[in-house]
C-alpha positions as CSV (number, residue, x, y, z in Angstrom):
1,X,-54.1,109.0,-121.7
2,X,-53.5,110.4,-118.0
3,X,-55.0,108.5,-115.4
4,X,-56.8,110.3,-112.6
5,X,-56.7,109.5,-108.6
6,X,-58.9,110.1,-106.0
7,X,-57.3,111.3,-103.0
8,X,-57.4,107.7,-101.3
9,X,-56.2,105.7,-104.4
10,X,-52.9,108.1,-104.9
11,X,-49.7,105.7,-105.6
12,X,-48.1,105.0,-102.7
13,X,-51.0,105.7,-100.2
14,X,-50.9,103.3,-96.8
15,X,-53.7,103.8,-95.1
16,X,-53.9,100.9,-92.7
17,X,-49.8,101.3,-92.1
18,X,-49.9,102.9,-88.4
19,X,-46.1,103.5,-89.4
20,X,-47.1,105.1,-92.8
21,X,-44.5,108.3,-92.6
22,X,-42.9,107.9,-89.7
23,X,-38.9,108.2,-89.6
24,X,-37.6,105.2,-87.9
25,X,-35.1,108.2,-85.9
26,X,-38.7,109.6,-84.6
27,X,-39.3,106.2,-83.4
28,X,-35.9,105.6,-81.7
29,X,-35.8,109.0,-80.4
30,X,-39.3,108.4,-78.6
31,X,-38.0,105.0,-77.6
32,X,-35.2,106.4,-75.7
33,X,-37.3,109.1,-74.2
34,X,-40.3,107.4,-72.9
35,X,-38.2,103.9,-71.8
36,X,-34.9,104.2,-71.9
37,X,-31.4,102.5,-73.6
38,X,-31.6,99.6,-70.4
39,X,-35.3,99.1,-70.3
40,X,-35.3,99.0,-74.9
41,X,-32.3,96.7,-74.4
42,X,-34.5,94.0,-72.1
43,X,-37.0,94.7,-74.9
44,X,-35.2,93.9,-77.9
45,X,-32.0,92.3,-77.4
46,X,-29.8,94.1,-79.5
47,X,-26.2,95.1,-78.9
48,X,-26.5,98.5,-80.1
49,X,-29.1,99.0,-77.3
50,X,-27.0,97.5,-74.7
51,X,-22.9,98.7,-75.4
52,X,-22.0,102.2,-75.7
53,X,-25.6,103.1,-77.5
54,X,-26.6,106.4,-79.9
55,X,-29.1,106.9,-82.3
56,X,-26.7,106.8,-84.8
57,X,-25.4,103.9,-84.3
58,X,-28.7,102.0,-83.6
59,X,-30.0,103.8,-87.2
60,X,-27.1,102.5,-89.0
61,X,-28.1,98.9,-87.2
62,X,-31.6,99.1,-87.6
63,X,-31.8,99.8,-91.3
64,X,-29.2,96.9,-91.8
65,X,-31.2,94.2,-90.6
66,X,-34.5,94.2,-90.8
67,X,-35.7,91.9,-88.2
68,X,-34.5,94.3,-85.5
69,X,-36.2,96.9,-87.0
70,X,-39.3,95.2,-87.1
71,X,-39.0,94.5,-83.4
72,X,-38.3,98.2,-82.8
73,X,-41.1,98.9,-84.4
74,X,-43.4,96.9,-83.0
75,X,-42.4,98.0,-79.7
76,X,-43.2,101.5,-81.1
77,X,-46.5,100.9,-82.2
78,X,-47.1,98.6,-78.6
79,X,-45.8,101.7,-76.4
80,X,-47.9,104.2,-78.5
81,X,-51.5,102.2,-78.1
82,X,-51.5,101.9,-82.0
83,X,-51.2,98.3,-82.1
């Protein structure tokens, strides 16, 4: 017995997640761009932000610990108008 989904029931759908798809490098990447290491770092106090920082090392950070990614996030969604 196959079971059928409508477009907005399909497994894994997120529609009221403004972050739904959205690579957390996009979100650093815009971050940096639109504010800046300094201004992210008075943001959210993070020492990758602050000493020597990269995207790299703030991805390899950010998916560590997921209370700093949370924050970066929200900043993200704050900055963008989606929250």
């Amino acid at each position: 017995m196959a079971i059928e989904y409508t477009r907005n029931e399909k497994i894994g759908s997120q529609p009221n997640n403004p972050l739904h798809g959205v690579k957390l490098a996009h979100i650093l990447e815009h971050l940096v761009a639109d504010m800046g290491w300094e201004h992210m770092a008075e943001q959210v106090n993070i020492n990758c932000f602050k000493s020597n920082p990269s995207i790299n090392s703030s991805l390899k950070f950010l998916r560590k610990t997921p209370w700093a990614r949370e924050k970066v996030e929200r900043l993200y969604l704050k900055q963008t108008g989606a929250l």
